[in-house]
N, C-alpha and C positions, 0 to 999 in steps of 0.2 A: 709673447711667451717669456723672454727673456727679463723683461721689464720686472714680470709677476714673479721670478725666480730669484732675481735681485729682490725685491720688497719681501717676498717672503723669508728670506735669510738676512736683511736686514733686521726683521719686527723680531727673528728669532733670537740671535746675538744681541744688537743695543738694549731689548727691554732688560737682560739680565745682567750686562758687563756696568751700562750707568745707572744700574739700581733701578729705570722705569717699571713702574708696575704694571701686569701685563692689560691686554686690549681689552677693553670694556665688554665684551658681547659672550657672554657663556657658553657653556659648550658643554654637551653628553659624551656620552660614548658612543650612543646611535646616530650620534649626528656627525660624530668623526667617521664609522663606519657608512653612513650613507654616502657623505661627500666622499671616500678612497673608493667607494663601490661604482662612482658614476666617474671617476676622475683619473685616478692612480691608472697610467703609463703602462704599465707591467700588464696591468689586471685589461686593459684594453687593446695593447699588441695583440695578447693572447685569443682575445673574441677575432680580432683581424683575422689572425692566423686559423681560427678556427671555420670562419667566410668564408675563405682560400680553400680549406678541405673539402668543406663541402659542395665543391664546382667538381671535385671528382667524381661525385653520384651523376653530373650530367655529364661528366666525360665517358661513364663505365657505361651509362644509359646511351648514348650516341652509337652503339652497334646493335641498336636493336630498330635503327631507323636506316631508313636509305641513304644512300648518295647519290647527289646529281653534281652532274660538272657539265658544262661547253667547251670544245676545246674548238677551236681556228687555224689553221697551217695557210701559209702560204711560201710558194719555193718559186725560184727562177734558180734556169740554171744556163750556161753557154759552153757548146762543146766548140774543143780547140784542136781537135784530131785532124781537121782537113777530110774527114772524109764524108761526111753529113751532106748528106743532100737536103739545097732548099736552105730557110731558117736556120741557123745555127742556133737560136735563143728558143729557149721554151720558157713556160712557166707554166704554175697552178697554185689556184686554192681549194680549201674545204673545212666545212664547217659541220661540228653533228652535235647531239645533245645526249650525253648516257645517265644512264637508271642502273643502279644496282641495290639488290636489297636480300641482306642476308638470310638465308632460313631456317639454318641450323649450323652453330658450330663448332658442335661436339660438346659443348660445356662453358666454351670459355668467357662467352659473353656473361652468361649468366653467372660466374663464378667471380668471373670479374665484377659483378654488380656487388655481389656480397662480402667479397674483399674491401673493397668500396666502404661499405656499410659499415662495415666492422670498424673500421679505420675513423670513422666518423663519429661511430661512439667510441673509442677509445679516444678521441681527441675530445670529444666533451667530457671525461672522467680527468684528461688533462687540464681544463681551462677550470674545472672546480677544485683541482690541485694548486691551482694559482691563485683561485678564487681567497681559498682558505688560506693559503700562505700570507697574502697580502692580508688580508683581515687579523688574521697572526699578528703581523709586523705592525698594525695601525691598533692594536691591542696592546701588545710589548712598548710603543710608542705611548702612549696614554700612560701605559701606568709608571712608567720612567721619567713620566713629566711632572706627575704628583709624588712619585716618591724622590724625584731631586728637588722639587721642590718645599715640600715638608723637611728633608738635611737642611737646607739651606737656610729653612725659619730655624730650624734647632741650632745651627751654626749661629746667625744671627743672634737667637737668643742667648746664646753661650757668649759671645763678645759682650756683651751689654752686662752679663753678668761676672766677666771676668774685671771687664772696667771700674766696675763698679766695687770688686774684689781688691783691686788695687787700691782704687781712691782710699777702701778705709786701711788696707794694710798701710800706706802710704801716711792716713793721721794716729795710727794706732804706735808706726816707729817715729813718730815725732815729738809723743808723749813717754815713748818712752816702753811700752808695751811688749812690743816682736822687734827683732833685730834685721840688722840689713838685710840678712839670707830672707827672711819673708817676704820682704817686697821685693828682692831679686827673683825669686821661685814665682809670686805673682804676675810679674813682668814677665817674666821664661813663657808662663802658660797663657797670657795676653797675646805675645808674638806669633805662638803657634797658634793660637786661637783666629787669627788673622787670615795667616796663610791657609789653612781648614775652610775659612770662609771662602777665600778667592779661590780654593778647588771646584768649593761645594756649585758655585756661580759659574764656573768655566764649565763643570758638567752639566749643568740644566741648560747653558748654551747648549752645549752638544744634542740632549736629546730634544729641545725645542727643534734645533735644525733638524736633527732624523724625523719629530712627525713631521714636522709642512714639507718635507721630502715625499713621506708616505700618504698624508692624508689630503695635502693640497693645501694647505693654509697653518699660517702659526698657529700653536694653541692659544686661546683664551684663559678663562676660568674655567677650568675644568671642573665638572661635578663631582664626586665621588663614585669609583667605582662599582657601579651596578654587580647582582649577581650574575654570574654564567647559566644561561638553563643549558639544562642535559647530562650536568654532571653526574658519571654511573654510583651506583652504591658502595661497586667492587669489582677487583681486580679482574674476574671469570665474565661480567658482564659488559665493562669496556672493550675487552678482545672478541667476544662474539660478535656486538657491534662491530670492530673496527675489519674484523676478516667477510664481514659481510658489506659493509659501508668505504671501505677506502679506498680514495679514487685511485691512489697508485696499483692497488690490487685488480681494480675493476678496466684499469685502461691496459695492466697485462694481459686477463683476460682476452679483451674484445681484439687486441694486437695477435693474441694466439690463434682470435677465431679466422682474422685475417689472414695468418698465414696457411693454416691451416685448407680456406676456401685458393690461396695461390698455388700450393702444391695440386689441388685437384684440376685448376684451370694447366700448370702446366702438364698436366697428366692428358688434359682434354686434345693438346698439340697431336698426338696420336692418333684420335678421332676424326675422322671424314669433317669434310664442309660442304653446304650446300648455299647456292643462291641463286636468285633472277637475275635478268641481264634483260635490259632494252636500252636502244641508240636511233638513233632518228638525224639524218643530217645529206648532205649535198656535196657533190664534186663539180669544178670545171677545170678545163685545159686551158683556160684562158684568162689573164686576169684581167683584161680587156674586157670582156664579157661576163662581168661578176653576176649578171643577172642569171647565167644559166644554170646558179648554183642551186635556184627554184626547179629547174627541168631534172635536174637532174638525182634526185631525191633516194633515199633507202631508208625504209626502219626495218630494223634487225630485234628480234626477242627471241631467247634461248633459258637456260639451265643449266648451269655448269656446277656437277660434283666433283669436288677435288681430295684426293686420297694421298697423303704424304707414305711413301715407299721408305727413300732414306735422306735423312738429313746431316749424317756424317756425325752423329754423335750429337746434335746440336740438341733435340727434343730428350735425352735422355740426363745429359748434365744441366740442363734446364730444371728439371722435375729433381735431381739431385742435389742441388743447391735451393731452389724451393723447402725440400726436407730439412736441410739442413737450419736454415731459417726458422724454418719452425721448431724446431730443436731448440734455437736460443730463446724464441718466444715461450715455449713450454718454460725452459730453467729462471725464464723474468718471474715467470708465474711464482715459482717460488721463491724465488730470490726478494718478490717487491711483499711476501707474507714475512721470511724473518725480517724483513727492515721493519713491517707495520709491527710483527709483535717486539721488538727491541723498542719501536717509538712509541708503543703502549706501555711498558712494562718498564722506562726511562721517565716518562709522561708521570704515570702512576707514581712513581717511587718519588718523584722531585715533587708531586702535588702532597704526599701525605707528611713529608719532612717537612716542605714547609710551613706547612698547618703545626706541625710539634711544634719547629720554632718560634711560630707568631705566638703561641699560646705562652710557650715558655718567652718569650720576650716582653708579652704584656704583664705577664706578674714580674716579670726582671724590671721594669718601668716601675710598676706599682713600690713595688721595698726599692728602690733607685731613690726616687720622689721621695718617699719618709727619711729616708737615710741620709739622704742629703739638708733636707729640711733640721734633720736631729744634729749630726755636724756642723753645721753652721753654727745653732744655738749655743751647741758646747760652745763653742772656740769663742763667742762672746764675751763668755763665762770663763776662761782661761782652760779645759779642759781638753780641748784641741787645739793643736796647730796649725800654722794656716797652709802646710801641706796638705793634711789632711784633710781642709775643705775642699783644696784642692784638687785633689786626688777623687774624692765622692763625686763631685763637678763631674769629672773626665766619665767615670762610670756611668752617671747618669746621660751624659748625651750620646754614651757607645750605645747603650741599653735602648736610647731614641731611637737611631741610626738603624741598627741592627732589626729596633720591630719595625719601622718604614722599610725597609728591606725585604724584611720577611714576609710582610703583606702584598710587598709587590711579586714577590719571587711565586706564592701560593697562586697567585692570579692569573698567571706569566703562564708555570705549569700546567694549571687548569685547561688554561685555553689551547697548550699544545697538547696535552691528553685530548681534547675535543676534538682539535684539527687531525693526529692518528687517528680517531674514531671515524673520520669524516664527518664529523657534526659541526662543524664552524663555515658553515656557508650563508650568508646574506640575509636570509629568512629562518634560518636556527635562533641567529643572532637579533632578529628583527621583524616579525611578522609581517609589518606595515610596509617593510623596505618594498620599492620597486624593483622589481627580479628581471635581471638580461634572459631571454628567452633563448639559449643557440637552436631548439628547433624549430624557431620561428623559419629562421632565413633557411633552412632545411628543406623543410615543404614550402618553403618560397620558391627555390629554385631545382629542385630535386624533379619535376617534369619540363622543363625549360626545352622548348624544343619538341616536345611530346606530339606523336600520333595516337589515333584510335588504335592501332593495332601492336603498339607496345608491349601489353601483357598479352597479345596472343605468341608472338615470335619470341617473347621470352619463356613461359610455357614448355614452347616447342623445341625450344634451345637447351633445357633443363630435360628434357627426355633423353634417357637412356647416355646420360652425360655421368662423365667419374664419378662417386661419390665421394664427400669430404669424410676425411677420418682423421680421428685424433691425431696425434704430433705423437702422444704418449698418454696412456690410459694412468698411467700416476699423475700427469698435470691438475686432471678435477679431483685427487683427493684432497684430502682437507689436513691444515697442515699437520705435519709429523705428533702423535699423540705424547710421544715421550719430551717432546723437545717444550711442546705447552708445556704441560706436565712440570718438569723440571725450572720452566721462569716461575709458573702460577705458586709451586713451595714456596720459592725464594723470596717472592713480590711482598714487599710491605705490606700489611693490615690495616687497616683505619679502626 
């Protein structure tokens, strides 16, 4: 791993600092996003972690199953009183086998299931929160690699033709032509042309290292930028998607429904318990005589309901702090809607600016190009100076710069307007892709341990057990209308 971590920051840096051209093998967008979707560290902790959750569904299921245990004793003991008659030493063992098997209690089992649950889909609205981030960043990555690399041709090209700017200022004051100041102003703008260059290099270093960070491997040759599907029309139709679709919104939810089932479970602590009881096992006095632990046999079965009186305050600050919990999970509820609609209506705004800019920077190219073309001619002709070719130069590669810029930045936004919507997941972006399943390993493991009689004793467990009630009957409204309202005026127009 290490090895591949050196090579890959190697191919990043050397292709760009000693001018190598990069690796021969081409490369998409789908095929960067494929490789980060099977690869990328972040995006695969999070599936780990998401494993791990789901072992609590066979933890919260375990009280709907029996216990069995063996236990063994054995004791010696020696009295030293002096007054024992006979043997001073005794000893014993014993050995039983118990059975217990819950059959009602009160709610908590069953509460505990759906706490459980909840907690399970809220962790997979999580791991599509990361899902989309990481495809984010291997998105942003991509197009930072073609837009520092197109600066860099434009850099490039600008040297070649400042050089070449010189050479004739250079035979134009040797005849006699322009004076010193020309070919010094020439030279001014070669040097800096220089340094521009070795920026424009040091940063495509940079973002070659951030993809093979993000995506697993140095860029290649990158294709061009494919479109986005799903981009909305407008502004009212991005937010409906996004308060309906956002995992941050949806993994609030299902955290509130969880709480929500915890305060009813500690409600249920009030509630009676029932269960069976069997033990089956042997005594001797002797441990010399281990064998008469067969004579000496008992099985015990009984029923024991247990009714809690007082627990000293324990079961009611239980269920108080439960509420309160749920209280903060309600205020996520809306806390994690104005962040989606800020990151929709952020998303929005920076997708339709940059769209102005690219537009307006491709006809800023187009009169750049003529303009500079027409200057030049003059100043052949003595009509301009060779400041002034100079100067149109500089124009024309800002006017470059700036529409590779804006191309990227439109692209950039797009996809983070997508990722607020929740629409930047693996198979949005990719139909073909092979899709991580988290509820595969779910109902993998989710009866692990199972009896037949599992949904009966849950059932029975759920009878006449607390009911779950809202946290706060404003949690499921929908967000604030005025607050919409007041971004949706303000929100840019396309």
């Amino acid at each position: 791993m290490l090895k591949r971590t050196r090579a890959l920051a190697s191919v990043a840096v050397i292709a760009v600092i000693t001018g190598m051209g990069a690796p021969a093998w081409a490369e998409t967008l789908k095929d960067a996003l494929a490789l980060a979707y099977q690869t990328n560290p972040s995006l695969l902790a999070q599936r780990a972690n998401q494993r791990a959750l789901d072992e609590s569904i066979v933890q919260a299921r375990a009280g709907l199953r029996p216990q069995l245990d063996v236990s063994v004793t054995a004791n010696y003991a020696r009295d030293y009183s002096g007054t024992a008659l006979g043997n001073p030493d005794s000893d014993s063992a014993s050995a039983s086998i118990g059975l217990s098997q819950t059959l009602w209690s009160g709610g908590r089992i069953g509460h505990g299931i759906s706490a459980a649950e909840a907690n399970i889909l809220a962790g997979r609205e999580n791991l599509r929160d990361i899902e989309q981030t990481v495809l984010a960043s291997v998105i942003q990555a991509y197009a930072d690699v073609i837009r520092d690399g197109e600066i860099l041709a434009i850099r490039q090209s600008n040297l070649g033709v400042l050089q070449r700017q010189l050479e004739e200022a250079s035979a134009r004051f040797e005849v006699g032509e322009i004076t010193r100041t020309d070919v010094a102003q020439s030279e001014s703008r070669l040097a800096q042309s220089e340094a521009d260059l070795a920026n424009a290099r040091a940063q495509l270093s940079v973002s070659r290292a951030v993809y093979a960070a993000v995506v697993g491997q140095a860029p290649g040759d990158l294709a061009p930028m494919p479109v986005l599907p799903g981009i909305p029309a407008d502004f009212d139709a991005a937010l409906d998607v996004a308060l309906t679709d956002n995992p941050s919104i949806r993994s609030a939810a299902y955290t509130l429904a969880a709480a929500e089932s915890n305060v009813a479970a500690a409600k249920a602590e009030y509630m009676p318990s029932a269960r069976l009881t069997a033990s089956y096992g042997g005594t001797t006095s002797d441990l010399g005589a281990i064998d008469d632990l067969a004579d000496n046999t008992r099985f015990q079965a009984g029923a024991t309901v247990s009714v809690p009186l007082f627990t000293g305050g324990l079961n009611s600050s239980r269920v108080a702090q439960a509420r309160e919990r749920a209280n903060v999970a309600q205020i996520n509820v809306e806390g994690e809607r104005r962040n989606t609609l800020q990151a929709v209506s952020s998303a929005y705004a920076q997708s339709i600016s940059s769209r102005a800019t690219l537009q307006a920077g491709e006809e800023a190219v187009r009169a750049a190009t003529v303009a500079a073309e027409g200057v030049r001619q003059e100043a052949q002709v003595g009509l301009r100076t060779t400041l002034d070719v100079l100067n149109q130069e500089l124009e024309l590669r800002n006017a470059q710069i700036t529409l590779a810029s804006a191309r990227r930045n439109e692209y950039v936004a797009q996809a983070s307007l997508l990722a607020a919507m929740g629409r930047l997941e693996g198979t949005d972006l990719d139909s073909a892709l092979t899709v991580y399943d988290p509820a595969a390993n779910y109902n993998r493991v989710r009866n692990r341990g199972g009896l037949p009689w599992d949904g009966i004793v849950e059932t029975i467990d759920r009878l006449a057990a607390p009911p779950v009630m809202p946290a706060n009957d404003a949690a499921d409204a929908p967000i604030d209308t005025q607050l919409k309202s007041d971004v949706v005026m303000t929100a840019p127009r396309d």
